[in-house]
N, C-alpha and C positions, 0 to 999 in steps of 0.2 A: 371688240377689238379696240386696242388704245391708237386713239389718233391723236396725231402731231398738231399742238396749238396754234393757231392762228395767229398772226401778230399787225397785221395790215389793216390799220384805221381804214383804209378803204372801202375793204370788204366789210370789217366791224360795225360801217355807218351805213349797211343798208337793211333796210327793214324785212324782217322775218317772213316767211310766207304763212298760211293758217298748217296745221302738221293733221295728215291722215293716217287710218290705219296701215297703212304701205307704209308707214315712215318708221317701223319697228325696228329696225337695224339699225338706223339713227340713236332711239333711244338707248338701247342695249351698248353701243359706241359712247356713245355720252356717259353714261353712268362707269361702262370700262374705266376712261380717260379722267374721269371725276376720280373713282376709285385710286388712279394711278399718280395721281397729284394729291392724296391726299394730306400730306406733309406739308403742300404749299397753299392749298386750295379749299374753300369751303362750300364751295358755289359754280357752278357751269349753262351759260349758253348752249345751244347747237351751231349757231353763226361762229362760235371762238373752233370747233373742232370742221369748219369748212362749209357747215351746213345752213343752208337759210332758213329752219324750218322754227316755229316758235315749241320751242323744248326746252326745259331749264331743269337741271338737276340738281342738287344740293342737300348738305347735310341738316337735319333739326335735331340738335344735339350729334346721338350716335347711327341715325336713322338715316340712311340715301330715301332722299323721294324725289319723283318724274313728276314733274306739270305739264301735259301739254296744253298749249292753248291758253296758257293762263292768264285774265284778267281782274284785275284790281275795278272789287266794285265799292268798298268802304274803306276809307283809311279816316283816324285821327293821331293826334299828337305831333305834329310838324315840329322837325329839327333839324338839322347839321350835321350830316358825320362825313367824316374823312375815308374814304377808302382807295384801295387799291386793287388792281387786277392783274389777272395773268398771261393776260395777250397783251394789258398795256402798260410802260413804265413809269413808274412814280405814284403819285394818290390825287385826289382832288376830291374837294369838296360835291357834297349833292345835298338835296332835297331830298326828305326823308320821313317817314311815319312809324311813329312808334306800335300803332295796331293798325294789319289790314285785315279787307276781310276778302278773301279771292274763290273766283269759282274757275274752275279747270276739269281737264279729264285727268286721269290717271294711268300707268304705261297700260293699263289693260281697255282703256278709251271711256272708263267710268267716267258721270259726270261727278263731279262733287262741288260742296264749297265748304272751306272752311277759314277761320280765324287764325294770322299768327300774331303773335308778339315779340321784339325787343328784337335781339340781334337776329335768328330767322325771317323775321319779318325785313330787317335791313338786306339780309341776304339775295328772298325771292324781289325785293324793289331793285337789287340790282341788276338779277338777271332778266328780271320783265325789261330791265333799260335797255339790255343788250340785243331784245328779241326788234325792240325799237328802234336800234340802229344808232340810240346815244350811246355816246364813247362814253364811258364812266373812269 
């Protein structure tokens, strides 16, 4: 089901909960509403569509993929980029890694860990932000 974005720094600053398997409709919701922004949108929270759960959807390249749980356990390349969101107006600057390496589960609750690089990898550091409860 596509849910309506969130826009209330309020809500957006508070920290994710850990996501379990009962959190499946969540996911399925998430990747809807990713799907349905896709014109505006590269990357999604579950806190921006209401939910507090640490979920983050996004494209790598032409590919939707679900992280739950996902932690950042290797990065290098520290840099600068400007970005923008779609619960919040305007851009700002972050902190930024050009390679991480993140382990998570998968919408089917697999564990994995894999490597991304460049603008993916910019994508999932923004939603791990969100899951954080920084405003990016």
């Amino acid at each position: 089901m596509i849910r309506e974005i969130v826009h209330d720094p309020l809500l957006l600053a508070q920290k994710s909960e850990p996501a379990t398997e009962e959190d499946c409709r969540i996911i399925a919701d998430l990747a809807d509403t990713l799907k349905a922004n896709r014109e505006r949108c590269v990357g999604m929270a579950a806190n921006m569509i209401g939910e507090r759960k640490c979920i983050i959807a996004f494209y790598n390249g032409p590919i939707l993929m679900i992280m739950v749980n996902p932690k950042i356990i290797k990065k290098s390349g520290e840099y600068t980029a400007e970005e923008g969101c779609l619960s919040l107006a305007g851009t700002k600057q972050a902190k930024r890694w050009q390679e991480i390496t993140v382990s998570y589960r998968n919408e089917s609750f697999r564990p994995l860990i894999n490597t991304f690089r460049g603008f993916t990898a910019q994508i999932i550091q923004h939603e791990c932000d969100h899951c954080e409860g920084i405003l990016v």
